[in-house]
Each structure stands twice: as structure tokens, then as C-alpha cells.
C-alpha positions as CSV (number, residue, x, y, z in Angstrom):
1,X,-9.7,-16.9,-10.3
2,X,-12.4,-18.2,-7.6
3,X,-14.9,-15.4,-7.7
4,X,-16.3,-16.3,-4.7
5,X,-14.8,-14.9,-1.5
6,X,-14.9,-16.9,2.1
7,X,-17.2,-15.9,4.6
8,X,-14.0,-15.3,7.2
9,X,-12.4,-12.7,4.0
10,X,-16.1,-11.2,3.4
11,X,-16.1,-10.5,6.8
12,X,-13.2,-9.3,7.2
13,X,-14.0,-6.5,4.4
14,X,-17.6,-6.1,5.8
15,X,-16.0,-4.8,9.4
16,X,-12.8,-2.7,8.3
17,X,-15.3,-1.0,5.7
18,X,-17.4,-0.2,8.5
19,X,-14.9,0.7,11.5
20,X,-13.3,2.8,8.8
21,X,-15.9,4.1,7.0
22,X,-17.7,5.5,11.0
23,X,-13.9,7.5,11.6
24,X,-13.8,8.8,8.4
25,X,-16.7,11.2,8.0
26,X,-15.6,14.3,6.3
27,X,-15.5,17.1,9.2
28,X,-13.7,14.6,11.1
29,X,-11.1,13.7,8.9
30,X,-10.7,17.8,8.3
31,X,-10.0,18.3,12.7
32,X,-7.1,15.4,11.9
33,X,-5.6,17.3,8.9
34,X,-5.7,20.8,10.8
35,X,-3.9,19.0,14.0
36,X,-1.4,17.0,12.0
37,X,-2.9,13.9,13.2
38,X,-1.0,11.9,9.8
39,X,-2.7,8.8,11.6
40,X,-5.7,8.5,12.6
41,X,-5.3,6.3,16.1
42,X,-8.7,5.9,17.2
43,X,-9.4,4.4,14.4
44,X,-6.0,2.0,14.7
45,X,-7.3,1.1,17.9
46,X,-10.9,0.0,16.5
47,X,-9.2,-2.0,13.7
48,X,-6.9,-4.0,15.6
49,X,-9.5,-4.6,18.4
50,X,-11.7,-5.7,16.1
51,X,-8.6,-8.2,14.8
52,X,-8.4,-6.7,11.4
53,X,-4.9,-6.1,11.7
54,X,-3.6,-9.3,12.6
55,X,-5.9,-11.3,10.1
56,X,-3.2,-12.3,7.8
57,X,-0.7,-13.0,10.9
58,X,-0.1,-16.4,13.1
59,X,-2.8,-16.9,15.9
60,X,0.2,-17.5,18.3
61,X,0.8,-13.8,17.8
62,X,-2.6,-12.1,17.4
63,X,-3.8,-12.9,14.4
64,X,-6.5,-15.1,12.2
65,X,-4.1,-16.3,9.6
66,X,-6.7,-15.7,7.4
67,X,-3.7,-14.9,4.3
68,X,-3.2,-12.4,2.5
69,X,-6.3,-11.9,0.5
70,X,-8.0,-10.6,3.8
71,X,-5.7,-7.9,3.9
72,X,-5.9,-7.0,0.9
73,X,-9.7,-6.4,0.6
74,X,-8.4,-4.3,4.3
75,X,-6.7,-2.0,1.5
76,X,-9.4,-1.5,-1.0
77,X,-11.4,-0.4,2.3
78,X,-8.4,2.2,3.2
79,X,-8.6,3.3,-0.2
80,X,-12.3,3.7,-0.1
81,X,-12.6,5.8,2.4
82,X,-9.0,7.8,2.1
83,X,-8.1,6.8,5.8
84,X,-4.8,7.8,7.3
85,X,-4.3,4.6,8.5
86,X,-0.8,2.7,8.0
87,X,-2.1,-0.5,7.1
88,X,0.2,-0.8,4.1
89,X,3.6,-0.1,5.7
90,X,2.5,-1.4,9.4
91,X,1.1,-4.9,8.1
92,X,2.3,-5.6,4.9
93,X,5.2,-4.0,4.3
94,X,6.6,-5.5,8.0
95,X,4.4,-7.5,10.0
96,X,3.5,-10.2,6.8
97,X,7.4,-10.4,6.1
98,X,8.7,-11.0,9.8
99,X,5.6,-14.0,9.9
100,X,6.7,-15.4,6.8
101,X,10.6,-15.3,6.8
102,X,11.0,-13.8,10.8
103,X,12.8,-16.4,13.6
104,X,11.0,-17.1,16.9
105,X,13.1,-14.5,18.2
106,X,11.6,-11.7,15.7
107,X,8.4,-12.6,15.7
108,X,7.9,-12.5,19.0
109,X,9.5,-9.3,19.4
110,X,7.2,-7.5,16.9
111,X,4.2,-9.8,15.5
112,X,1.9,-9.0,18.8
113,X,3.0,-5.2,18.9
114,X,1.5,-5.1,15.5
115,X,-1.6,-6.8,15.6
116,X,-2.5,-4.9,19.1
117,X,-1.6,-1.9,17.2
118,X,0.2,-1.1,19.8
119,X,3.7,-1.1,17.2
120,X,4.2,0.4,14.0
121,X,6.3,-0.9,11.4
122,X,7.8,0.5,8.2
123,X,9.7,-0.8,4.9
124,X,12.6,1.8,3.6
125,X,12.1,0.0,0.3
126,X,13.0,3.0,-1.8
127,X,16.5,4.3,-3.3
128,X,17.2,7.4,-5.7
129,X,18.5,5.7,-8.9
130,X,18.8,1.7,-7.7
131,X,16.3,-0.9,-8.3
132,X,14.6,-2.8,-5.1
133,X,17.2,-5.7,-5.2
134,X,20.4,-3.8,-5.4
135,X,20.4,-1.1,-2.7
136,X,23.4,1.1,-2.1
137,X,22.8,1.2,1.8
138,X,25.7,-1.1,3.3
139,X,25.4,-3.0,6.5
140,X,28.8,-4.3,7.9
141,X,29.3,-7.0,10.3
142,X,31.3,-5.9,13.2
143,X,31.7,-8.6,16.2
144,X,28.1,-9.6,16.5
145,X,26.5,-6.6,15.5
146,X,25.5,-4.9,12.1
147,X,27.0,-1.4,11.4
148,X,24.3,0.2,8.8
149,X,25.0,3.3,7.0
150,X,22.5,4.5,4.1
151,X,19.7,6.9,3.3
152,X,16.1,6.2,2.3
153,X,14.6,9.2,1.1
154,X,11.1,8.0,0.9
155,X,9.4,5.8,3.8
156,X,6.0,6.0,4.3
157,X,4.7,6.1,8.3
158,X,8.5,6.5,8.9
159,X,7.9,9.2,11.6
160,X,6.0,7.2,13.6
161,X,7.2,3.4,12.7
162,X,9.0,1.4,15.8
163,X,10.6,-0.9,13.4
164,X,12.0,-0.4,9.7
165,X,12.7,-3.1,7.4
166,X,16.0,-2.1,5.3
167,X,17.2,-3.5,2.2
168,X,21.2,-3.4,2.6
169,X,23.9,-4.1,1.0
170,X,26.0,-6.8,2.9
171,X,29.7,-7.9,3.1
172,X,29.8,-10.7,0.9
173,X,28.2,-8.3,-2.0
174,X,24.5,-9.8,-1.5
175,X,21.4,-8.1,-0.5
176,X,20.1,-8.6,3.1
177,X,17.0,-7.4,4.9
178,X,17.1,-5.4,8.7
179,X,15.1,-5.1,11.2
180,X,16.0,-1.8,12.1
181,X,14.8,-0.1,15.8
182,X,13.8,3.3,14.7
183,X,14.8,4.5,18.0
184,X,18.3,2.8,17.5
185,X,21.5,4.8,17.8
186,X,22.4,6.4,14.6
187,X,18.4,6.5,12.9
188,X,17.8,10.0,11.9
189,X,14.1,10.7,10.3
190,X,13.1,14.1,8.9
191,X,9.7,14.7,7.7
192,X,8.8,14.5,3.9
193,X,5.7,16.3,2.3
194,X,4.2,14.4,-0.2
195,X,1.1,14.3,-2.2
196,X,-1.7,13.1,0.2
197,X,-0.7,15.5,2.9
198,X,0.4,13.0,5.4
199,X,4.0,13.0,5.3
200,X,7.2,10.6,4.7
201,X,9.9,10.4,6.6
202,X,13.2,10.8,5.0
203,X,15.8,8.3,6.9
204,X,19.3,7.9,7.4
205,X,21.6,5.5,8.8
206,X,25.0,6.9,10.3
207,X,26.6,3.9,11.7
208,X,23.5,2.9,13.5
209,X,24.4,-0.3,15.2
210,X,21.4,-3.1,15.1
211,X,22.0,-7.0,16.9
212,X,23.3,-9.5,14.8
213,X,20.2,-11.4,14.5
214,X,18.1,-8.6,12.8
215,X,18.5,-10.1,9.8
216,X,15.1,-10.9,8.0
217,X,15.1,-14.4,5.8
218,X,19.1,-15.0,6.6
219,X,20.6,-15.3,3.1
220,X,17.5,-15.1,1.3
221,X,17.4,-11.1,0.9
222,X,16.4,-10.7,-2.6
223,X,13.5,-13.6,-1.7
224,X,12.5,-11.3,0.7
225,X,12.0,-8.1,-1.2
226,X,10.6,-10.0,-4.0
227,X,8.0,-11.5,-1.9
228,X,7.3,-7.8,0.0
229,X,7.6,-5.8,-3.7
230,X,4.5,-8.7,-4.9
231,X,2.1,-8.1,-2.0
232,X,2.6,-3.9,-2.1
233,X,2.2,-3.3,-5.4
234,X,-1.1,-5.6,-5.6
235,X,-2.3,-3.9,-2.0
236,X,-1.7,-0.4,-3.8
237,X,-3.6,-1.5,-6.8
238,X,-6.7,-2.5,-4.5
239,X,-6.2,1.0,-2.8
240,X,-6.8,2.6,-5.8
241,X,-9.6,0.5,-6.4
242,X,-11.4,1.0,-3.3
243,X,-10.6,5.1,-4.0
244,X,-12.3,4.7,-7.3
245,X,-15.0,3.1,-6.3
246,X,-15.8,6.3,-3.8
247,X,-15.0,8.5,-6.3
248,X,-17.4,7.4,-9.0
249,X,-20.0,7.4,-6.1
250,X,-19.7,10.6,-4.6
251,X,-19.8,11.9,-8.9
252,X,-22.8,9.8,-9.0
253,X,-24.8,11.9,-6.2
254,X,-23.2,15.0,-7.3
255,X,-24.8,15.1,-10.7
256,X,-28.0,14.1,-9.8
257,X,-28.5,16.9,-7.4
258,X,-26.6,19.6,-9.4
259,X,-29.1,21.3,-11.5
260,X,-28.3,22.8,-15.0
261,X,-30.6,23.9,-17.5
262,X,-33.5,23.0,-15.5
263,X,-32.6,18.9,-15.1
264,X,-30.1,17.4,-13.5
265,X,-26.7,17.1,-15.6
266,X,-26.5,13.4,-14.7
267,X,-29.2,13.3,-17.6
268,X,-26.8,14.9,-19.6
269,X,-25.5,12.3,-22.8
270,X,-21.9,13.6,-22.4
271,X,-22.0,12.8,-18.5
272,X,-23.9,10.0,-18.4
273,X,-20.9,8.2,-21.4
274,X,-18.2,9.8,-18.6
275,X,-19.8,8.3,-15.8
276,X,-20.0,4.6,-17.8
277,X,-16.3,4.6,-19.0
278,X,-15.8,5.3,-15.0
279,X,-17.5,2.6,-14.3
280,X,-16.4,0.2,-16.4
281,X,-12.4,1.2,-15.5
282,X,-13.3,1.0,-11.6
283,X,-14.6,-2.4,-12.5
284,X,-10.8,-3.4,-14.3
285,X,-8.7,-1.3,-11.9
286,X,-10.9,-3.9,-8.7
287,X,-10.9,-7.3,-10.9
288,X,-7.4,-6.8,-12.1
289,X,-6.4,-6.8,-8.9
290,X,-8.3,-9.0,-6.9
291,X,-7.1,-11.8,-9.3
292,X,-3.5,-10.5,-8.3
293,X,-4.1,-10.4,-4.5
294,X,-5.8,-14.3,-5.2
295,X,-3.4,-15.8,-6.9
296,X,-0.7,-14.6,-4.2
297,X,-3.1,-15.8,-1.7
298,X,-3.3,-19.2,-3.2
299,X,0.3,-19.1,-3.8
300,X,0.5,-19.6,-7.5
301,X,2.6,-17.3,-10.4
302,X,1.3,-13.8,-9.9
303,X,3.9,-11.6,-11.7
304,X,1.9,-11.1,-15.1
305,X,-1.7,-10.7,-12.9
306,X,0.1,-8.1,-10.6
307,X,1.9,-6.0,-14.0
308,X,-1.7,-6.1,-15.5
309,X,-3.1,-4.8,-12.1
310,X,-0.4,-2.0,-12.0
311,X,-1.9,-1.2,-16.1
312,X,-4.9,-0.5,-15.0
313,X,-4.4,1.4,-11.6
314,X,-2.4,3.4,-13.4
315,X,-4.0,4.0,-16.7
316,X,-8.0,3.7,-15.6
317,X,-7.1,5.7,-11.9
318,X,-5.7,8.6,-13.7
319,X,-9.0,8.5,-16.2
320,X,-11.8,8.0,-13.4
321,X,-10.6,10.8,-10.7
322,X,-10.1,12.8,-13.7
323,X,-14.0,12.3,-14.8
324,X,-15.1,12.8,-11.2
325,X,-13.4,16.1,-10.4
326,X,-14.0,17.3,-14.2
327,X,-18.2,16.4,-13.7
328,X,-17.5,18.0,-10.1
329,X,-16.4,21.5,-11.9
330,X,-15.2,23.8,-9.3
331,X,-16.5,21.7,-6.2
332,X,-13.9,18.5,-7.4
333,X,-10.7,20.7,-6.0
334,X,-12.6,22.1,-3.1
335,X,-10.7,21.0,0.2
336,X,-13.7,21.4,2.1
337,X,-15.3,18.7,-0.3
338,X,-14.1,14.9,0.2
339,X,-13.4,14.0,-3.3
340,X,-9.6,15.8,-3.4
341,X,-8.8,13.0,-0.5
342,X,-9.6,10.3,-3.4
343,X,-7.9,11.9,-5.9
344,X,-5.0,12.7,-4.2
345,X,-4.1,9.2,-3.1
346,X,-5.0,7.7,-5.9
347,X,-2.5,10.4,-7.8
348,X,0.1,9.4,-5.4
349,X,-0.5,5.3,-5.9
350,X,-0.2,6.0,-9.5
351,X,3.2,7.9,-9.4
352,X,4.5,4.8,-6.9
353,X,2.9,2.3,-9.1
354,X,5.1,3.3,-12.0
355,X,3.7,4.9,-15.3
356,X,1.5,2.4,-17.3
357,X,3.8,1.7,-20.2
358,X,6.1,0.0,-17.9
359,X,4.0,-2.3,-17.2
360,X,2.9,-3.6,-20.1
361,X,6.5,-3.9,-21.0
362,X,7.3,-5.8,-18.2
363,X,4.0,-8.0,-19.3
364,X,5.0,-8.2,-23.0
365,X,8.8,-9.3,-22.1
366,X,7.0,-11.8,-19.4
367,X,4.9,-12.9,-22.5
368,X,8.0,-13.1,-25.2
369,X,9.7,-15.3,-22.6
370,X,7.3,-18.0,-22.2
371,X,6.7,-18.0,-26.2
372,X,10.6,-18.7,-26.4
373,X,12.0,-15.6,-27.4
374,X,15.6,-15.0,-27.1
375,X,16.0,-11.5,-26.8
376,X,12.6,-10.3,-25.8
377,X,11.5,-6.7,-26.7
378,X,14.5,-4.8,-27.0
């Protein structure tokens, strides 16, 4: 891994940290909660006029191609500063695919929507009981047209998205990709609560009829979704990064100011080991994954970087929100304290990311392979 970042990717961080960080002071973020404002679009606005959003997409359509690292290091800012903002679904999960695997037609239709911020986009990646690749949502041709009927019970920014990407089963048994109008005849969305407080959207496709040329990556389906499934769970992993990162700051400042037995309890010897081990996980959870997000980037292997990057969002997230709320005491779960934003998305990454025993199967059968194993790990 090349520790050192580009100027164009530093400064890419350096301005979504800042336009993010000035909309998401505490009181602020607390008027958006109380009006149901799930995202925040003032601060949409700023990032894409700023160019943030289309960093990673084609300068004929808004963007910098700057790749995907730039992204990325958008994410650990999200994750920093616990923003409602749907840079994950909108840009990754959507606009990335549709510049990488899109026709003319598609991208023009939706790249510039996106990096304007003017369009959101969504991925209905998830299915109860079916892996990413084999989704039980069919999508029949009929004349020139798609017939898709399925339900996706889990799609993040679905209530607001313009266009859903939509894993499908297709006629000849293989896995296509949509992109679906979520306005389109036949789209139903009803509103999911989840962890974070800023809701899902439960979908469903009753014969909803989409053009015959909304297929994403023609014949290359389960290309597609491997390509999508590499870049989210490596942007999740630097969200929970850049939410550790606050979280181990705002214990920081707590502990020095909170006064027990006459001294601070950051002088404390069982704090002070906490607030190390918190350190030194934050420090995994963000080097773990920035080698994932630059290896994709510089388009080598990244399978075995991105399972070790899931380990340690999972494993080291769980243990540093824990030790910040725990040094915290009562203050940790107080909603009218900022920490709780931090813990709960990082508790909801973790539960998307998949517990951390799976990944360090999937890295020890990736390992057993490339020794020459025959039947690895059983």
C-alpha cells in the first residue's frame, strides 16, 4: 500500500470534512431529527457544488474522475461526523456502477443528476435468505420491456432515491442488474425504521414495467454486483472508521473535563489503558481499510484486504464505541449528547458488515486456496 495520498484525494477529504463537519453541529443535526429531515439537503447541496460528489465520476458528466479512493476518504468523513447524507447509496451504490458498466444512454440519463445532486440513486442489494448473486426478484422480458416483480426489504435512501439498481433474476436463469425509476408504474416503498433513526424503505415490484434497455453491464450481472458488493463493504468499513475516530475524540475531551475524586478521570490507569486499546483499534479499523479502498482504486486483488477490513470494523467498532459510551457513564446514551449518533451507525455498519467470524472464514478459505487446499475449511 502507497501511504501517501494525492494532493487531488487529500483535498478532496480536506473539503467534504469541512462542508460536512460546518452542517453537522449538534443542535442542528437535533432540528433535522425532530423534522424528519432523514437527509440533510443543504448539506447535499454544498457537497456537490463543491464537486465532492462527482469526484469519482467521468468529467463529461460532472465529475473529477478522481477514482474511487476519493470517495472513499468522502465516507470516512460521513462517518466522522454521523451525517445524513446518502453518499453511500447515491454515489457508490449507483452513480459508480452506471459510470463503469452504464451505456451512453444511462449515463447520460443519470451521471449529471447525481453529481448536481439534483438525483438520488439507490441499490436494492438485499434479500431475506438469498446471497447477493442469486436474487429471487424475477424480471421478464415482454416485447421490449422488462416486467419486474420482487421485494427488497432493506434499501437504504429508498424513500427518497429517483433510480434503484435491482439485482434480478432473468429469463434465461442468470442474474441481471435494473435500472429501475422509482416513480415507475408498479414501485411501491414503505418506510423502514432502522438503527440510526433515518429510515429504509422497504420495496416492492408488482409488475412494474421498466424499458428494455435498463439493463446495467448487459450479460455481466454477477460482474456487476461483485464489483458494487467490493466498493460498499470497503466504503462501510471507512464509515466506521471515520465514526471511530469521533468517538475516541469526543471520550478524549470528556475525561479530561469530568472530574472524579478531585483529578480528572482521564488520569485514571483503568481509563487511560481503555482509551489506548481505542486507539490503537481506530488505527486498524482506518489502515485496514484504506489499504482495501487502495488496492480497489489501483485495481489490483482486494478480496482478502476488504474481508480483513470487514474483521476489524466489526470486531474493533463494537470494542471502541463500547469504551467511549462506557468512559461516558450516563452522558454516552444521552440523545441530547452527540456520541449515540456515532455509536449508533457504527452499530448498524457492524450488523450490515456481517459478524467478524465470517470474515475471517472467508479470509482463511481465501488463504487455504492459494496454499492448494482441496477442500478448504470445512
Amino acid at each position: 500500500m502507497d501511504f501517501d495520498l494525492g494532493e487531488a484525494e487529500q483535498a478532496i477529504f480536506d473539503l467534504a470534512d469541512r462542508i460536512i463537519g460546518d452542517h453537522c453541529e449538534h443542535e442542528r443535526l437535533k432540528r433535522l431529527a425532530d423534522a424528519d429531515d432523514h437527509v440533510d439537503s443543504e448539506c447535499w447541496a454544498a457537497l456537490a457544488t463543491a464537486g465532492v460528489l462527482g469526484a469519482s465520476l467521468p468529467e463529461s458528466h460532472g465529475g473529477a474522475e478522481l477514482g474511487y479512493l476519493a470517495t472513499a476518504m468522502t465516507l470516512e468523513a460521513v462517518g466522522a461526523h454521523a451525517s445524513p447524507v446518502p453518499v453511500l447509496p447515491s454515489v457508490v451504490m449507483t452513480a459508480m456502477p452506471i459510470a463503469e458498466f452504464g451505456t451512453d444512454t444511462q449515463r447520460d440519463q443519470w451521471l449529471s443528476g447525481i453529481a448536481a445532486g439534483t438525483t438520488l440513486g439507490s441499490a436494492c442489494l438485499y434479500e431475506m435468505g438469498t446471497p447477493l448473486g442469486e436474487p429471487a426478484t424475477v424480471a421478464r422480458r415482454v416485447g421490449n420491456a422488462f416486467v419486474v416483480d420482487g421485494y427488497k426489504p432493506m434499501v437504504q435512501a429508498g424513500l427518497d432515491a429517483d433510480v434503484l439498481v435491482v439485482p434480478a433474476r432473468m429469463d434465461d436463469d442468470s442474474t441481471g442488474v435494473l435500472l429501475v425509476p422509482a416513480n415507475a408504474e408498479g414501485v411501491t416503498r414503505e418506510r423502514v425504521e432502522v438503527t440510526t433513526g433515518h429510515p429504509m424503505a422497504a420495496v416492492t415490484f408488482t409488475n412494474a414495467t421498466v424499458d428494455g434497455d435498463a439493463v446495467l453491464g448487459a450479460g455481466r450481472g454477477t460482474e456487476v454486483l461483485g464489483w458494487i458488493s467490493q466498493r460498499v463493504n470497503t466504503a462501510m468499513c471507512m464509515m466506521v472508521a471515520g465514526a471511530a475516530r469521533s468517538a475516541i475524540r469526543l471520550a478524549a475531551d470528556y475525561t479530561k473535563q469530568r472530574i472524579q475524586f478531585d483529578r480528572p478521570i482521564a488520569t485514571f490507569q483503568s481509563v487511560s489503558n481503555r482509551a489506548g486499546d481505542s486507539y490503537i483499534d481506530t488505527e486498524a479499523i482506518t489502515l485496514s481499510a484504506y489499504q482495501a479502498a487502495w488496492r480497489i482504486d489501483a485495481g489490483l486483488p482486494a478480496d482478502d484486504q476488504i474481508a480483513v477490513a470487514r474483521y476489524w470494523a466489526a470486531e474493533a467498532g463494537f470494542r471502541v464505541m463500547h469504551a467511549a459510551v462506557h468512559v461516558h457513564g450516563g452522558v454516552g446514551v444521552d440523545r441530547d449528547y452527540p456520541l449515540h449518533r456515532h455509536f449508533l451507525l457504527a452499530r448498524q455498519l457492524e450488523l450490515t458488515l456481517g459478524c467478524a467470524e465470517e470474515h475471517l472464514d472467508a479470509l482463511g478459505r481465501s488463504i487455504a486456496r492459494r496454499a492448494g487446499q482441496v477442500d478448504p475449511i470445512t
